[in-house]
N, C-alpha and C positions, 0 to 999 in steps of 0.2 A: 655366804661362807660359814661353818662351822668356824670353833673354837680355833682348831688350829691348824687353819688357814689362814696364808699370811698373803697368798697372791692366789689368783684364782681369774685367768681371761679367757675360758670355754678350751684352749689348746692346752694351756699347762697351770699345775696346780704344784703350790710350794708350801710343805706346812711343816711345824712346830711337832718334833713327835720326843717323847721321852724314852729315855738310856739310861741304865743303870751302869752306869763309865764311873769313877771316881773323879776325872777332870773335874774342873769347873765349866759352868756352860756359858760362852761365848754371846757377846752381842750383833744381831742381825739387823739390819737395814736394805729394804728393797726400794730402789729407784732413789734414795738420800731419806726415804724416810722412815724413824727406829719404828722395830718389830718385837722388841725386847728381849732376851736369852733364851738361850734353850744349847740341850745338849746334841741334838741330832736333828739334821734338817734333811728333807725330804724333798727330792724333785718328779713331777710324775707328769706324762705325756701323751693324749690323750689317743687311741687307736683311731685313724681315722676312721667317718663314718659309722660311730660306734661310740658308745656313752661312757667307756671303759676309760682308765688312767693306772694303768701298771708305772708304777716306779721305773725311775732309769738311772739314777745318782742318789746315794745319801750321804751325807756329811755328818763326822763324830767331831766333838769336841777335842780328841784325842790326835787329829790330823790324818784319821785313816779314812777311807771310803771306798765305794762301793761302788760300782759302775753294771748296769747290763742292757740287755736289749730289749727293745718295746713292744716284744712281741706278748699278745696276752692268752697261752694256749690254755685248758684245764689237763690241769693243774698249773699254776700260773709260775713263770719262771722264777725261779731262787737267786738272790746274792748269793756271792761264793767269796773268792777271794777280794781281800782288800789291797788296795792300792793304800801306799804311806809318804805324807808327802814330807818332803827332805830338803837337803842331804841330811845325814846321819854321818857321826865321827865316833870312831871307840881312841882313846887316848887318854891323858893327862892336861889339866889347865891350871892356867894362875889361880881359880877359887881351888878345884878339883886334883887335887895331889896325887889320887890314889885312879887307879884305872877304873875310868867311868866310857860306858855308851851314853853317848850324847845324841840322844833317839827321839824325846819326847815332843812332836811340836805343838807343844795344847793351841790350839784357837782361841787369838783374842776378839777378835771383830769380824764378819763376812760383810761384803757391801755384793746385793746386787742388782744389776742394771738389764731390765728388759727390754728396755725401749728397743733394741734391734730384731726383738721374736717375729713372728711370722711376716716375713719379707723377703718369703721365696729364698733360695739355694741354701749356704750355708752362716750366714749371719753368726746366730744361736746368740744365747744368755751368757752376760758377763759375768765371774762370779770373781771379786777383790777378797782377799784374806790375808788376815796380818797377825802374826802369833803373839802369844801372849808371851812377857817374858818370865814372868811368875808363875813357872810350869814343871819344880819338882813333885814328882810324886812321892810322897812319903813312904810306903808299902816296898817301890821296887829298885826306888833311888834315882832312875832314869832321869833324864832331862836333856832339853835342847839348850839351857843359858848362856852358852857360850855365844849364841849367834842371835840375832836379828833377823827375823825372816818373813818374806812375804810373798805371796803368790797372787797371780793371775791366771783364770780357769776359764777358759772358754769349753761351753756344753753346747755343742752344734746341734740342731735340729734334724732330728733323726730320717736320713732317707730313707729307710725300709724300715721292717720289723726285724732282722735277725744282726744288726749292728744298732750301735752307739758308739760316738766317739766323743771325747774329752782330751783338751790341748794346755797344756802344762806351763809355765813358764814362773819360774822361782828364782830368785834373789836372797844372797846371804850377806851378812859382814859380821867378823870376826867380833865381840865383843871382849876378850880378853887374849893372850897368846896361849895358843895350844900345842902341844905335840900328839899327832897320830901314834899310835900303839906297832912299834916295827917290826916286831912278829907275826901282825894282824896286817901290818904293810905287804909283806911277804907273799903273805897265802892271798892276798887280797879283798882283803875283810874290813881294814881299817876305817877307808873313805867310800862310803854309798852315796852315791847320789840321787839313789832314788831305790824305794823297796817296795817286798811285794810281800803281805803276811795273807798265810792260806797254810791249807790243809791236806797231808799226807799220810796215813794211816796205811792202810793195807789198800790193795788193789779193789776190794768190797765197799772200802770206806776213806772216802777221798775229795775234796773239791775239785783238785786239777790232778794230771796223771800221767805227764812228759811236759819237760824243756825241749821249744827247738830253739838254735841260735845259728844266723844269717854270719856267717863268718867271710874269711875275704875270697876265699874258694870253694867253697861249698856249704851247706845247709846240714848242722848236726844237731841231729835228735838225741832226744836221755831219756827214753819209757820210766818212768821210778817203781821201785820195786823194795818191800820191807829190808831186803839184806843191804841196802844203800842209809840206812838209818845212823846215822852219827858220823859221816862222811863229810868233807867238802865235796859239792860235785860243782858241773865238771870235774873227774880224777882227774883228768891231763885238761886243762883249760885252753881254751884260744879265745883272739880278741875278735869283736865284730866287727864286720865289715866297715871299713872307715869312712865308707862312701856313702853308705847306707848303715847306720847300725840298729839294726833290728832283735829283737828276741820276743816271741813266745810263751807263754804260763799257759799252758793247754788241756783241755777235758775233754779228752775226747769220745767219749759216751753217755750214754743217759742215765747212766748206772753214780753211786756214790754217795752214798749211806751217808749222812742222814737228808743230804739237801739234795738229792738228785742232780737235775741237768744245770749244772752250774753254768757262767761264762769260762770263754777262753779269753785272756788279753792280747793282745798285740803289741807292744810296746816300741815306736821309733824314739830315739833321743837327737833330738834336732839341733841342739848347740851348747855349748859345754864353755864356760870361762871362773876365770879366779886362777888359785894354787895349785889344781890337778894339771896334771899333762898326759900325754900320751895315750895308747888305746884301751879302749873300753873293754874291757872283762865284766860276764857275766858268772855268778858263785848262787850257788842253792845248796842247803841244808835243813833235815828235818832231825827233830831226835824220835825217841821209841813211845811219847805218848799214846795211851790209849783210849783218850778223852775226848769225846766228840763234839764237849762244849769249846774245846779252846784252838785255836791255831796251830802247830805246833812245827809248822814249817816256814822257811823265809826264805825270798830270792831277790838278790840285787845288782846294780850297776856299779862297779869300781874302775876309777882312774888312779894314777900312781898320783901317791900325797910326797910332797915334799917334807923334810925332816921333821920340820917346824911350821907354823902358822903364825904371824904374827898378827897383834890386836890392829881391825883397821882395815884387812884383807878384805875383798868383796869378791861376788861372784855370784855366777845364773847361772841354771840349768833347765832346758828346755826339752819339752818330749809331746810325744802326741800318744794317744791308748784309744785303741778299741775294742770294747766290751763285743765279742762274739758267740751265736749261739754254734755249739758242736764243731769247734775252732773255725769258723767260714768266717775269712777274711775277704772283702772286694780289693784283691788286687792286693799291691804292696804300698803302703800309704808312704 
């Protein structure tokens, strides 16, 4: 093993890699035992029958990540957009007077467990994550303090080269009483349960470049396009499918300045509990950046928030995501 390699069993390699993030960096442990901090962890897969290990997952201190497929063609496949793990609340709290997004979920601890890796179908690696609560950022104000939060991350073992899939499964409670933002109730902005930060510039310059959403009668696509800049989209929203709720963040070309062939995600949301009710709405918005270094579009999952949130409340949210190359999905997961 090099320096920063932390696991390393000829199929998958897990290492320590540096971020210039402002977070703090998180403590890692694989199989119970410490690996020591670090801001950005690294998972990589080895192409079968080939000495290669293209990445498939990485992890920021920040709570965002990266998913793609294990394919390793030259020029070798690009991250594109991040997945952010949540929920997220824009409102008012007992510390928090004044309207705050409650977005931030820095990483306190990652625990993970291999012992189930190659054992044939889909086993895959555990990954336990538990946020840090000491997680304002000074600079943008954000923060998650309001909640306690922890996830469990199953990374399946990749059956082809042109997917990966990652299984979600989050737990919150309330740390103080909150109110949701009810203007941001309205348009359906307040309560995220789950985000997705990526990139929208112009049709030239892009990571993804349509929404589709799996609604309860049909299947509705949104191509994005510059004049949609500072919009909610959906304009006319509908909720997804309740049977299935599915949606979409799609690339569907090879084109997209500066990262080329980015993934498409798939996103199902598998079980929803706590304070929300009712159907799922999916909302995307980009503003008019012209900056290739930064993000500047986000798309999320909203359920209707009730008025109030009292301290004490709990709640999971569950989903499954596949990292696809040129949106090729297997099927409807």
């Amino acid at each position: 093993m090099n320096k920063s390699e932390i696991f390393n069993d000829g199929a998958w390699v897990i290492k320590k890699l540096r971020a210039r993030i402002p977070e703090d960096p998180f403590e890692v442990l694989i199989n119970g035992e410490p690996m020591g901090r670090t801001k950005l962890l690294s998972f990589a897969k080895r192409v079968p029958a080939t000495s290669r290990f293209p990445q498939v997952l990485v992890l920021y201190s920040s709570g965002y990540l990266r998913l793609k497929a294990g394919a390793d063609p030259t020029p070798p496949l690009p991250f594109g957009q991040s997945l952010v793990l949540g929920p997220a609340i824009s409102g008012t709290s007992a510390s928090c007077p004044k309207k705050t997004l409650f977005f931030h979920p820095q990483l306190g601890r990652v625990a993970i467990d291999t012992s189930r890796l190659n054992q044939g179908g889909t086993c895959g690696m555990l990954i336990r994550i538990t946020g840090s609560p000491a997680n304002r950022l000074r600079k943008s104000g954000t923060t998650s303090q309001i909640m306690a939060l922890t996830w469990l991350l199953t990374l399946e073992e990749p059956q082809d080269l042109v997917t990966t899939t990652l299984h979600v499964a989050g737990t919150f409670e309330f740390m103080e009483d909150v109110i949701p933002n009810l203007s941001q109730t309205k348009t359906f902005e307040s309560i995220r349960l789950l985000q997705i930060s990526t990139m929208f510039i112009d049709n030239a310059r892009h990571d993804i470049d349509m929404l589709r959403l799996h609604t309860e009668n049909d299947i509705v696509t949104l191509p994005y396009d510059s004049s949609m800049a500072n919009l909610l989209l959906p304009v006319i929203p509908s909720p997804l499918d309740s049977a299935m709720p599915i949606f979409d963040s799609v690339h569907t070309d090879d084109a997209g300045r500066p990262n080329g062939n980015t993934p498409s995600y798939r996103i199902r949301i598998n079980s929803v509990t706590g304070p929300t009710a009712g159907p799922i709405m999916v909302r995307a918005f980009f503003n008019r950046s012209q900056n290739l270094r930064y993000d500047n579009m986000g798309i999320w999952a909203f359920q209707q928030a009730p008025a109030s949130i009292k301290k004490g409340t709990t709640g999971s949210i569950g989903y499954s995501v596949i990292a696809g190359v040129n949106a090729h999905f297997p099927g409807v997961i």
